[in-house]
Short mmCIF file of the C-alpha atoms (twelve columns), coordinates in Angstrom:
data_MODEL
# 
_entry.id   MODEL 
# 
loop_
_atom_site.group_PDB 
_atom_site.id 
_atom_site.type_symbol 
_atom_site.label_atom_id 
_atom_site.label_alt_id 
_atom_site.label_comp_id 
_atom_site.label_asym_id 
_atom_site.label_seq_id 
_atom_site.Cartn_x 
_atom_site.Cartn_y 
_atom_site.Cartn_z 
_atom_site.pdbx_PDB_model_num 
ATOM 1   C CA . UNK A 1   0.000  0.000   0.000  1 
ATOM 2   C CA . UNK A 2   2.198  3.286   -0.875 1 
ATOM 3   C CA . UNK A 3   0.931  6.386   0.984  1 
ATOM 4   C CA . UNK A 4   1.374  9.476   -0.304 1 
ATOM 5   C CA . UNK A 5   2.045  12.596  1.504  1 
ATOM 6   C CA . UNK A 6   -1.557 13.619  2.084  1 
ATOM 7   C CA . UNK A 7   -2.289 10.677  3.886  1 
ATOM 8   C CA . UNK A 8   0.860  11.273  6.051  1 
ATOM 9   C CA . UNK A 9   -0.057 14.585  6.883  1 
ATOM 10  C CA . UNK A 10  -3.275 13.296  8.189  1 
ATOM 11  C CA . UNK A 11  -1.062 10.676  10.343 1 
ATOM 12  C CA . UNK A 12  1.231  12.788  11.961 1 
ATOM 13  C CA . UNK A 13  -1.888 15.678  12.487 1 
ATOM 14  C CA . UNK A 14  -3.563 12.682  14.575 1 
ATOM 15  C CA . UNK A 15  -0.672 12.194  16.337 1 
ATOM 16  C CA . UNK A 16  0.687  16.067  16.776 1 
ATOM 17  C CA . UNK A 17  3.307  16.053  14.602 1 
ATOM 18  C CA . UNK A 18  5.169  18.717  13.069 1 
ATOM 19  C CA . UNK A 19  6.833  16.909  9.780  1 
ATOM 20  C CA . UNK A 20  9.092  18.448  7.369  1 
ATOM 21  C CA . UNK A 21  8.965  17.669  3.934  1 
ATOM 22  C CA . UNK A 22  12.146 15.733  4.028  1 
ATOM 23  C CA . UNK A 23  11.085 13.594  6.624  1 
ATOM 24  C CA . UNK A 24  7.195  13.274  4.681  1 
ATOM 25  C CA . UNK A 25  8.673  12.189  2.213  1 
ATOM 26  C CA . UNK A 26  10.832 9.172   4.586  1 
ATOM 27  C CA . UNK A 27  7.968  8.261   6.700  1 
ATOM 28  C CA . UNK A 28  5.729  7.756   3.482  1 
ATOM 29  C CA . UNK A 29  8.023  5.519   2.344  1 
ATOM 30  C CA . UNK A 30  8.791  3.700   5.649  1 
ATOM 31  C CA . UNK A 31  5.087  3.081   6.528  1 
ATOM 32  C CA . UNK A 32  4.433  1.856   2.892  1 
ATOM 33  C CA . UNK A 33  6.909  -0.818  3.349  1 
ATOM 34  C CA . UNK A 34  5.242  -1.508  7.363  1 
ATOM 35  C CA . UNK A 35  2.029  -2.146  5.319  1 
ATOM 36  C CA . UNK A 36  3.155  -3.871  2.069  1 
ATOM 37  C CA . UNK A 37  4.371  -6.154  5.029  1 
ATOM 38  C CA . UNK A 38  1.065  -6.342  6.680  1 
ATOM 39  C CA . UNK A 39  -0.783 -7.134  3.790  1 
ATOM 40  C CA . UNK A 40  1.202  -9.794  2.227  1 
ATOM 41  C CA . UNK A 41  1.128  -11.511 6.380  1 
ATOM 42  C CA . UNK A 42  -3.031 -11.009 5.509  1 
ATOM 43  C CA . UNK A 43  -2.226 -13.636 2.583  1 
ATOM 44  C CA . UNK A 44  -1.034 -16.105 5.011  1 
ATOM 45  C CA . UNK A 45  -3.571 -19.119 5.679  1 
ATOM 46  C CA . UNK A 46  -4.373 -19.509 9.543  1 
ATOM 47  C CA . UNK A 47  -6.953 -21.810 9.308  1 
ATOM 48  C CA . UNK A 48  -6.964 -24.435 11.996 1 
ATOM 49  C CA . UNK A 49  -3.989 -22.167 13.804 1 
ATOM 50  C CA . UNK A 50  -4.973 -21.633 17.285 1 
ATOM 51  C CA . UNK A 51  -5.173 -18.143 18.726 1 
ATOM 52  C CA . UNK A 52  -1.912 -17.041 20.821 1 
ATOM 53  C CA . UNK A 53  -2.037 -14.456 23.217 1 
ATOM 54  C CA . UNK A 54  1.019  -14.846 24.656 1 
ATOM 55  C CA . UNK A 55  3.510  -17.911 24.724 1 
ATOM 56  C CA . UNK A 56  6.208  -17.458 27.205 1 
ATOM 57  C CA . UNK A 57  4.207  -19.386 29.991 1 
ATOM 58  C CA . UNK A 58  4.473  -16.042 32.641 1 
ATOM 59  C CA . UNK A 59  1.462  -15.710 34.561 1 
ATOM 60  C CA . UNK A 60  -0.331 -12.359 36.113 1 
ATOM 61  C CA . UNK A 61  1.502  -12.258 39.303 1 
ATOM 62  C CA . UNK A 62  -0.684 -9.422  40.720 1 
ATOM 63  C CA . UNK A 63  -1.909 -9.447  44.571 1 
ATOM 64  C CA . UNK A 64  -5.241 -8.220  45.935 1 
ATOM 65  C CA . UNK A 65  -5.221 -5.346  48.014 1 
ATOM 66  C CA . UNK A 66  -4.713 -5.561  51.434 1 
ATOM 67  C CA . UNK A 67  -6.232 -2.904  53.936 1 
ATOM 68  C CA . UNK A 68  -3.653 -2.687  57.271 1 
ATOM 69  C CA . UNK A 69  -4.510 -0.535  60.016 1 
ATOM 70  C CA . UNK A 70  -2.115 2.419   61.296 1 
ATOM 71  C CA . UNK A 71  -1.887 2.616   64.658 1 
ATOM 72  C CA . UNK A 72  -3.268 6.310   65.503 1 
ATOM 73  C CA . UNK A 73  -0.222 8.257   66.487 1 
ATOM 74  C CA . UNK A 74  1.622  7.257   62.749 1 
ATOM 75  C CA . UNK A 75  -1.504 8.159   61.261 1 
ATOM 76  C CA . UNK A 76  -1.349 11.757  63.251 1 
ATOM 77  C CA . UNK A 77  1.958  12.080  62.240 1 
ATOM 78  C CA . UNK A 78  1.729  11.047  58.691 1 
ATOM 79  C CA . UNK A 79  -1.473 13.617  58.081 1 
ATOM 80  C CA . UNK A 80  0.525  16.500  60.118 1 
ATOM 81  C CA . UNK A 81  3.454  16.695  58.178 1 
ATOM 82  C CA . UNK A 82  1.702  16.491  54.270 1 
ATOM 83  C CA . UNK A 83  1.068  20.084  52.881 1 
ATOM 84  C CA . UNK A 84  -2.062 20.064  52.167 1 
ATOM 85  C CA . UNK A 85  -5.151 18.338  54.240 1 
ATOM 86  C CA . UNK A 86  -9.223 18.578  54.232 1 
ATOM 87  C CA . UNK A 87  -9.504 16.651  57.765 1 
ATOM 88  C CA . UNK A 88  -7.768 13.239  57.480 1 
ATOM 89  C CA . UNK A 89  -7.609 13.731  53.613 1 
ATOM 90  C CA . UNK A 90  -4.533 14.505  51.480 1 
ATOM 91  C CA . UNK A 91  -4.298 17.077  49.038 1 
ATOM 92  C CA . UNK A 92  -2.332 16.089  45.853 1 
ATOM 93  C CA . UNK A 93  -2.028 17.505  42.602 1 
ATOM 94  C CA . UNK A 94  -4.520 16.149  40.110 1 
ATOM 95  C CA . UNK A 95  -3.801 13.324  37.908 1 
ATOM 96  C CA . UNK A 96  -6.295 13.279  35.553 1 
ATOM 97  C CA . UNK A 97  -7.129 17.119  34.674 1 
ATOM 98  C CA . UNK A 98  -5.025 19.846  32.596 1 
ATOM 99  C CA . UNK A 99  -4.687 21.466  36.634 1 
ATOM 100 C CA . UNK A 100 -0.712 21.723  37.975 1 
# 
């Protein structure tokens, strides 16, 4: 499949780019050559081939979460020296907004 420069304008705009021409030019070749790949792995017969999601054997090795009491005076200690508080709650600076 050979992109042309129009369509890789439209790539790198989804994924706020700033291209030259120079490198338009290189990454329209380069990702014609990723999907010439693709396609002729499309013309491969998998019929009968099981599905593989992963084949190294490794396991999840993730752990529920545990709740463990703090005795009271860590816990007073722990709130009193943080910055910011709202009672026994911690302030932090937001993770998922555009706020600093």
């Amino acid at each position: 499949m050979k992109l042309d420069i129009k369509q890789i304008e439209e790539i790198a705009r989804l994924a706020r780019l700033e291209l030259n021409e120079k490198e338009k030019k290189m990454y329209a070749e380069q990702l014609s050559v990723v999907l010439d790949y693709v396609e002729m792995l499309n013309e491969v017969n998998t019929d009968g081939v099981e599905e593989t999601c992963q084949v190294t054997g490794l396991e999840d090795v993730v752990r529920s979460d545990k709740v463990e009491e703090c005795p009271p005076d860590v816990e007073e200690k722990i709130i009193g020296n943080f910055p910011e508080k709202l009672g026994n709650l911690l302030k932090v600076r937001a993770v998922f907004s555009e706020e600093t």
